[in-house]
N, C-alpha and C positions, 0 to 999 in steps of 0.2 A: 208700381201702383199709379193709377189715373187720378188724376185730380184737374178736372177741367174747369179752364180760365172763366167760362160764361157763366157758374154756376154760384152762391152765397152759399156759406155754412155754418152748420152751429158747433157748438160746444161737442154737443151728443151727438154728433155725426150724421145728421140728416143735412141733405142738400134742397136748394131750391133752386129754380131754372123759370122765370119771368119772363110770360108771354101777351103778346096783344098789351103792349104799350103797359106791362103792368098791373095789367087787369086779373090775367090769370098765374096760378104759381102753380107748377108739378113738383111735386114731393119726393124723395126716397135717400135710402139711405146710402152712404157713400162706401167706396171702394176699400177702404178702411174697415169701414164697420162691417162688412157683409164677409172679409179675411178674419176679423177677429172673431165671428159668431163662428164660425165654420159652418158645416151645410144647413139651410135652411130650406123647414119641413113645411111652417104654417106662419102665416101672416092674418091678424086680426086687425079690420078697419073698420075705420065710422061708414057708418050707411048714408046715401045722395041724403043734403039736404042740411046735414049737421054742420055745426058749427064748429070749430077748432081753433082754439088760441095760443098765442102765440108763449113756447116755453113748458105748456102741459101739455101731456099725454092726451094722443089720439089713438092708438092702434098698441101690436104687439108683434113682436117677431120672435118668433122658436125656432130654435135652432136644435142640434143634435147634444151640442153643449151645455143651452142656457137659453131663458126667455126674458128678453128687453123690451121695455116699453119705447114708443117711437113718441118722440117732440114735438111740436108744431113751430117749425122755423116761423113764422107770421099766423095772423086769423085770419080768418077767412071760412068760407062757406063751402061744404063740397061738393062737386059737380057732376065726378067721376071719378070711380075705384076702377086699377087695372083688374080687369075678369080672367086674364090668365093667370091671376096671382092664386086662383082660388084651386087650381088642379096642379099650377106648374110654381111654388113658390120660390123654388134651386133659379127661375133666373135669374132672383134678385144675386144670387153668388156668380152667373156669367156676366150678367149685362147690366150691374146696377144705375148706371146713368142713361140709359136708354129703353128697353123691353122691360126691365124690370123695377117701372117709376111705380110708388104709390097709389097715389091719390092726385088729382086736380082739385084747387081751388080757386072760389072768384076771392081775390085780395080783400079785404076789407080794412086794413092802415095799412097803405103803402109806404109809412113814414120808418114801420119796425123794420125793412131792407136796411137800414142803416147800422141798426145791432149786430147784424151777418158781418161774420168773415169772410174776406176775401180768399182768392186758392192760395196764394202765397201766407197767411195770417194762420191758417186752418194747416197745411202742412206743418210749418214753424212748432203750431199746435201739438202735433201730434209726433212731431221728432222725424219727419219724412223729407 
């Protein structure tokens, strides 16, 4: 399992990945969570625009198994939904830290990065 050094993570298994000096955060969910769902059919996300806080439920991921509600590692504003999520959702099960990110948001408290685990804190977490 992947669990890459640059990224913060929550409880609930979503990652974030801090761009543009912290301005922007891409979203999704980790290598963890996308083996424990097993294949995933449909992913529900907020539309450009919405706002997202940090700790509640933005979106939904279904699986073959079961349907989870996805977190908001931080608030923030959204910018951009991936569009390949919307015909090709199985990437988030290849390439969850790359092709198959979330959402884009613009930060709005850059101070809640501090709540995030680190990769080493988030493994520990999860017995990996």
């Amino acid at each position: 399992m992947n669990f890459p050094e640059d990224l913060k993570y929550t409880k609930d298994h979503e990652w974030i990945r801090l761009e543009d000096q912290g301005q922007v955060g891409i979203i999704g969910i980790t290598d963890f969570a996308q083996s424990e769902l097993g294949d995933i059919v449909y992913v529900e996300l907020p539309s450009i625009g919405s706002a997202i806080h940090q700790g509640k439920a933005f979106g939904t991921i279904e699986a073959v198994k079961a349907v989870s509600d996805l977190f908001a590692p931080i608030s923030g504003i959204v910018h951009e939904v991936n569009p390949t999520l919307t015909d090709h959702p199985e990437i988030i099960n290849r390439d969850p830290y790359n092709e198959g990110w979330l959402i884009k948001v613009s930060v709005t408290n850059s101070e809640e990065i501090s709540q995030l685990l680190d990769s080493a804190a988030y493994r520990a977490m999860i017995g990996k």
